[in-house]
N, C-alpha and C positions, 0 to 999 in steps of 0.2 A: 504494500500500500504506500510505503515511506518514497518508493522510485517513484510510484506513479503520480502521487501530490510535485513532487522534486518536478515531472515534465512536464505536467498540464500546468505549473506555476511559470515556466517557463515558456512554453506556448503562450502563454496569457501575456505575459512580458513582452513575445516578440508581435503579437498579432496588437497589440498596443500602442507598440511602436511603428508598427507600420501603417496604421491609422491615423497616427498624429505625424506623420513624416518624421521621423527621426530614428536614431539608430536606437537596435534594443541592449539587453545587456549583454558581454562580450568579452569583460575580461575575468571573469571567476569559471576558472575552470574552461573546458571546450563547450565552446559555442555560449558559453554565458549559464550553462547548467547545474552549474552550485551557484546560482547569484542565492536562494533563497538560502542553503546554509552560512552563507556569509552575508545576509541577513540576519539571520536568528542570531549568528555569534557576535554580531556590531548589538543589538537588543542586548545581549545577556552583559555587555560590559558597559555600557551608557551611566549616564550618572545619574541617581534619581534626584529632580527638583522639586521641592514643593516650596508652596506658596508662603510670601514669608506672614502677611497680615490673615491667611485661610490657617483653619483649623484641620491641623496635619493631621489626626489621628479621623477625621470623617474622610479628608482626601484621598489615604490611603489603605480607609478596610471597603471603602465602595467600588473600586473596582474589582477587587477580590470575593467581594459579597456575591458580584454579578456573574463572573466568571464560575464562581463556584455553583450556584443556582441552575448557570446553563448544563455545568458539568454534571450535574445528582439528575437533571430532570432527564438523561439518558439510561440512568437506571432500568426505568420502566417502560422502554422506547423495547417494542422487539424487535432483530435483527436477523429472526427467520420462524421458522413455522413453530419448533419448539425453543427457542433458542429467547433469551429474556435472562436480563442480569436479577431480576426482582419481580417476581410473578406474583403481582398482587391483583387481587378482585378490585380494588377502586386505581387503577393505572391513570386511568385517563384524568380524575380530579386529582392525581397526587400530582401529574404531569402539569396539568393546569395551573397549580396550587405551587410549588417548585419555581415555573417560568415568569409566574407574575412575579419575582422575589426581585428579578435580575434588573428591571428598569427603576425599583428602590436604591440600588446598588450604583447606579448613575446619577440619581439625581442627589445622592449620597457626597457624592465626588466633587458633583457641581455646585452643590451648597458648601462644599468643607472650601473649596477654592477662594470664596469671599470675590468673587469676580461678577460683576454685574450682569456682563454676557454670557456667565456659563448655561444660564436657563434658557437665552434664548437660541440655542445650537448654532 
C-alpha cells in the first residue's frame, strides 16, 4: 500500500504541474518519486511555533483531538465482508458520534491561536 500512496502522490505532483505549466518535482530521488518521503522527513524536523499572546495548551491538544477522532472512528469502519476492527451492534452512531468530535478539535486550535481570523478560515 506504502509504494502505491508513494506513486499516485507523485502522479498527483506531476499531472499538477502540468496543469499549471511548470515543472513537477524532480530532484528526490528518480523522477521526483520520494518527493513525498522527503516531505514527511522536512514535517518531522520543522520547529513547532505557537502563538505567543494564544493559549498554547488549547492550540496544541486541538489538532490532536481531531486527528485522533478521525483515527478511532475507523475502528468501526468495515474493511471487508467479515473483516471489522470493533464489531459492535451501534457502528454507525458510534461512527457518527467519534466524527462529530474532530471539527471541536479545530475550532479548538482556532480559538487557542487568539487570532481574529482563525474563525473565519
Amino acid at each position: 500500500i506504502t509504494i502505491g500512496v508513494l506513486v499516485i502522490v507523485c502522479l498527483e505532483r506531476e499531472i499538477s504541474a502540468a496543469i499549471q505549466q511548470r515543472i513537477g518535482p524532480e530532484y528526490a530521488g528518480p523522477l521526483g518519486i520520494l518527493q513525498a518521503i522527503a516531505d514527511g522527513t522536512k514535517l518531522l524536523f520543522k520547529e513547532d511555533l505557537f502563538p505567543s499572546r494564544g493559549n498554547i495548551r488549547l492550540f496544541s491538544v486541538g489538532p490532536s483531538l481531531a486527528v485522533i477522532s478521525i483515527l478511532l472512528s475507523y475502528l468501526v469502519m468495515p474493511f471487508g465482508y467479515r473483516l471489522v476492527l470493533a464489531d459492535l451492534s451501534i457502528g454507525v452512531f458510534l461512527w457518527i458520534a467519534i466524527s462529530s468530535i474532530a471539527p471541536i478539535g479545530l475550532l479548538m486550535s482556532g480559538y487557542g491561536s487568539n487570532n481574529k481570523y482563525s474563525f473565519s478560515g
